[in-house]
N, CA, C and O of each residue as an XYZ file, in Angstrom:
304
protein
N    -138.028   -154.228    102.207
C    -139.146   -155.124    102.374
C    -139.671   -154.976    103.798
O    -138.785   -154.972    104.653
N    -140.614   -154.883    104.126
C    -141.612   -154.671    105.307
C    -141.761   -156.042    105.923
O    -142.184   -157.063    105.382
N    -141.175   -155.807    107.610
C    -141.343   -156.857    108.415
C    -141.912   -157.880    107.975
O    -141.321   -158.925    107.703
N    -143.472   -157.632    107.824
C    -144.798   -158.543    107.759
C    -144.339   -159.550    106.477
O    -144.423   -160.778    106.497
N    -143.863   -158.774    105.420
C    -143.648   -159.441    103.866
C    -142.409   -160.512    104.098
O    -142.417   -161.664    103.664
N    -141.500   -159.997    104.754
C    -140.602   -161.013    105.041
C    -140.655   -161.902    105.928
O    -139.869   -162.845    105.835
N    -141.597   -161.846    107.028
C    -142.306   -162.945    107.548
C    -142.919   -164.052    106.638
O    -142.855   -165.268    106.824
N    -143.443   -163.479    105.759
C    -144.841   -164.400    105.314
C    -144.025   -164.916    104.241
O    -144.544   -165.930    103.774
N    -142.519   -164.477    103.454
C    -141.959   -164.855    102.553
C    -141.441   -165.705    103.653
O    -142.225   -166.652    103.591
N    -140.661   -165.958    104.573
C    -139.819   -167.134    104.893
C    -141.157   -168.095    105.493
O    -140.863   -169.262    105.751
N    -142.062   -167.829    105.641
C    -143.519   -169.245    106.149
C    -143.676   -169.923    104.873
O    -143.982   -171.094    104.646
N    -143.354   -168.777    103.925
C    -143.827   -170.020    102.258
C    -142.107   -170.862    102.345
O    -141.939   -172.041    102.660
N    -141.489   -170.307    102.138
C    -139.846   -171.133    102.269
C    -139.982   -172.226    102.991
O    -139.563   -173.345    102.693
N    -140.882   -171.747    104.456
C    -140.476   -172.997    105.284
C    -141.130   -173.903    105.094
O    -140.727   -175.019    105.423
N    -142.665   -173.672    104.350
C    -143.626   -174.345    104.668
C    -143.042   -175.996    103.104
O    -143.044   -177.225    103.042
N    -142.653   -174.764    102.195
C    -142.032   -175.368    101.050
C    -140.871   -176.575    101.243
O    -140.578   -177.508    100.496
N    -140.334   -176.172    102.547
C    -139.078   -177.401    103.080
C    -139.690   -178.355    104.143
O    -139.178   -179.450    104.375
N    -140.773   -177.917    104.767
C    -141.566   -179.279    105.142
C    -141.980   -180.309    104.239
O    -141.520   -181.450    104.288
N    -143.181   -179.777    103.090
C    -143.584   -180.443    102.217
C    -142.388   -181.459    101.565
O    -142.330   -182.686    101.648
N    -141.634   -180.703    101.018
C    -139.848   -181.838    100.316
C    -139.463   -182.947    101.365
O    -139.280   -184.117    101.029
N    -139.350   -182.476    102.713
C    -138.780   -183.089    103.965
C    -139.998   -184.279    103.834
O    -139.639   -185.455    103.894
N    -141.209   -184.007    103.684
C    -142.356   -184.637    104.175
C    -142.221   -186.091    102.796
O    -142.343   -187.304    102.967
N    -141.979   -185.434    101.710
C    -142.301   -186.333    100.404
C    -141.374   -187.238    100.762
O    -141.733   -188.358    101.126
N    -140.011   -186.874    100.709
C    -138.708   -187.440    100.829
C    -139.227   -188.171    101.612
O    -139.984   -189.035    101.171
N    -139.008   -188.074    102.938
C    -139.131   -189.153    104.194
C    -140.498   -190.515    103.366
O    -140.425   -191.726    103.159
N    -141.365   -189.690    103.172
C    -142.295   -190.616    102.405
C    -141.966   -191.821    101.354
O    -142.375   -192.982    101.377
N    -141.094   -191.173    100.423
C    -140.429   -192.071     99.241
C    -139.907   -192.998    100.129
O    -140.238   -194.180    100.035
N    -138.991   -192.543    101.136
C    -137.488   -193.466    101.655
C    -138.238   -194.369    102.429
O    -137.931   -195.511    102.771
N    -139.507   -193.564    102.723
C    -140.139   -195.215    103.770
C    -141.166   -196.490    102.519
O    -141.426   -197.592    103.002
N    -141.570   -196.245    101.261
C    -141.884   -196.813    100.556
C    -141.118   -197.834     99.986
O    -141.495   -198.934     99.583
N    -139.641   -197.188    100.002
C    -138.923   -197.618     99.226
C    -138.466   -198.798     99.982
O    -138.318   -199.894     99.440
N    -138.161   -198.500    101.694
C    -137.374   -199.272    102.518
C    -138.557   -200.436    102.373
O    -138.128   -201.535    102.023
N    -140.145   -200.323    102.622
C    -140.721   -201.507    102.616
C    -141.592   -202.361    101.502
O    -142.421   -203.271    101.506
N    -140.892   -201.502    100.526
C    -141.066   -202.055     99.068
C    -140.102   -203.701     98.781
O    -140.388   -204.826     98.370
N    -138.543   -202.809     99.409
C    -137.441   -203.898     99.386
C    -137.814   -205.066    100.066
O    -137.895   -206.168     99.523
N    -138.112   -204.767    101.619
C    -138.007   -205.578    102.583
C    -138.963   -206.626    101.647
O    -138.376   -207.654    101.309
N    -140.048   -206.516    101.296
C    -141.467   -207.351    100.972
C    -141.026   -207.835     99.866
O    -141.077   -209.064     99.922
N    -140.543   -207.396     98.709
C    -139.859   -208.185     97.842
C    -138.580   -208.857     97.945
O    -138.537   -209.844     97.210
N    -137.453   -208.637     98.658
C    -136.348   -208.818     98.562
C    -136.047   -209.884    100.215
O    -135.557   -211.009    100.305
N    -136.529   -209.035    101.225
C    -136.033   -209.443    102.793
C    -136.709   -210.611    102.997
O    -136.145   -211.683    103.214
N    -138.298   -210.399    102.918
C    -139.150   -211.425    103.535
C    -139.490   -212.385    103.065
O    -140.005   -213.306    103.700
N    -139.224   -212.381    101.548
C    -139.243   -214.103    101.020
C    -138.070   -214.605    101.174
O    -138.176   -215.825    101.047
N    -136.300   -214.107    101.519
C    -135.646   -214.945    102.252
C    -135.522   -215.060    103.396
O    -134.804   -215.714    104.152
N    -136.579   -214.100    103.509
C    -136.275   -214.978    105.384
C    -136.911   -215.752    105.921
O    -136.463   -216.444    106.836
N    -138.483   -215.849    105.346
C    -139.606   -216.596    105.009
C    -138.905   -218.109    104.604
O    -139.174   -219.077    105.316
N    -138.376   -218.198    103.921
C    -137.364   -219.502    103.503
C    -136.653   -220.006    104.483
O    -136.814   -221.138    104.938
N    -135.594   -218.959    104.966
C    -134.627   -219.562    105.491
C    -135.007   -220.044    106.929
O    -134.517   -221.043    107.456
N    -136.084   -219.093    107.593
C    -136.671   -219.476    109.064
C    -137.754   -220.028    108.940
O    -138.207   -220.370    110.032
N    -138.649   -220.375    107.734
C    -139.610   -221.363    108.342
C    -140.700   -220.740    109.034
O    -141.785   -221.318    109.111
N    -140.495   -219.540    109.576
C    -141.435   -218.736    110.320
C    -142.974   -217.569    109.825
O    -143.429   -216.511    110.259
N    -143.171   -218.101    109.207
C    -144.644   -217.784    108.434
C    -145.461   -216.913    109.514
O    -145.855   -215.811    109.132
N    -145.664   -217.199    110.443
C    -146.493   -216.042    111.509
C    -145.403   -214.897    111.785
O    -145.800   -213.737    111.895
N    -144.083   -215.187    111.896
C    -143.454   -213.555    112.020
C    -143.170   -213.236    111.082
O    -142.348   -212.322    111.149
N    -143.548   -213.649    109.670
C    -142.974   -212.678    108.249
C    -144.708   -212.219    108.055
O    -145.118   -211.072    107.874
N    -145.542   -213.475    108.153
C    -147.038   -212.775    107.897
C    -147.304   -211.180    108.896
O    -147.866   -210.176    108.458
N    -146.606   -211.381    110.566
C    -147.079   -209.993    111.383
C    -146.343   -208.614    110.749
O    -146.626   -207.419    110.837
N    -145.414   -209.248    110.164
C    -144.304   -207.693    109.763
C    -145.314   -207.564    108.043
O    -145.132   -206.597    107.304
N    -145.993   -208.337    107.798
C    -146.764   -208.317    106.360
C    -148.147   -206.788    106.759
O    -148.357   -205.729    106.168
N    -148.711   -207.337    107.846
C    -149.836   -206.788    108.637
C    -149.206   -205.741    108.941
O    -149.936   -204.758    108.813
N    -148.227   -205.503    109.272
C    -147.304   -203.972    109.952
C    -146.873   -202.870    108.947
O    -146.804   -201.654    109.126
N    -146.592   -203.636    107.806
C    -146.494   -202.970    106.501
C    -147.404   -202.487    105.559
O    -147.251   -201.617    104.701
N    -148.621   -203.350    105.912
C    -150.098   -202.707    105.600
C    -150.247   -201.313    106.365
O    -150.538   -200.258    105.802
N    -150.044   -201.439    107.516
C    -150.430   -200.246    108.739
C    -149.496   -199.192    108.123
O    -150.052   -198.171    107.718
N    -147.788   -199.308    107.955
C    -147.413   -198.251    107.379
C    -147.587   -197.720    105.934
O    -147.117   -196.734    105.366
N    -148.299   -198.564    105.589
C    -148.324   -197.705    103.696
C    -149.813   -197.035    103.807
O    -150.185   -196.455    102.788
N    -150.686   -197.045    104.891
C    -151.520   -196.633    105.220
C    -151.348   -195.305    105.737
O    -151.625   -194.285    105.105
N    -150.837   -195.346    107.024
C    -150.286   -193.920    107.689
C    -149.367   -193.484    106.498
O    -149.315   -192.260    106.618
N    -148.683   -193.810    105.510
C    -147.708   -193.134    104.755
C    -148.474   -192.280    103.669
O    -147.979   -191.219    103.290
N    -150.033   -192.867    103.014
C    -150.873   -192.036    102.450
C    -151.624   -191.097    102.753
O    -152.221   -190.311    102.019
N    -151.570   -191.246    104.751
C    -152.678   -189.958    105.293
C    -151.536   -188.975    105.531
O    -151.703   -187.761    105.418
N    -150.539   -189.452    105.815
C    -148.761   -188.128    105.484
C    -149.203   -186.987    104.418
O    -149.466   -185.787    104.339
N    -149.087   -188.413    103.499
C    -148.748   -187.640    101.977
C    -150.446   -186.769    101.729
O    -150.427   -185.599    101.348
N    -151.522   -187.330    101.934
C    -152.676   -186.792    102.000
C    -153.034   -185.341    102.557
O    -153.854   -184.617    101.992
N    -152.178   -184.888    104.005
C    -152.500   -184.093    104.906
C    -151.682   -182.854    103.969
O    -150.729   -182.817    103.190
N    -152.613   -181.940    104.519
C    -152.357   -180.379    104.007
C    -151.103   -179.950    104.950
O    -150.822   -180.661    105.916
N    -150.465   -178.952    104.702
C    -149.003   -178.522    105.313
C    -148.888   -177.039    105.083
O    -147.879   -176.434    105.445
């Protein structure tokens, strides 16, 4: 196989283990603030009484499922 070909074969390999690396990380951050919003922040919302710091981490979680679609959006 010729230098050039085996170059351009390991850029598709690599480019192929970004994209997986890229999804993955993507899922695991959906997933982590899927939980938190169903599971974390209505008991903690309860137990502290604190409605402006569960509403700012509400607003923060908007911001990341946002950046998490221009991730998943962007070419690689």
């Amino acid at each position: 196989m010729p230098l050039s070909a085996h170059s351009s074969c390991c850029n598709r390999i690599t480019a192929r283990s970004k994209n997986g690396a890229r999804r993955e990380d993507c899922l695991a951050l959906k997933v982590h603030a899927q939980i938190e919003e169903e599971i974390f922040y209505p008991q903690a919302r309860q137990a502290t009484k604190d409605n402006d710091l569960i509403d700012e981490a509400a607003v923060e979680h908007a911001t990341v499922k946002h950046l998490i679609g221009e991730i998943e959006g962007m070419d690689w």
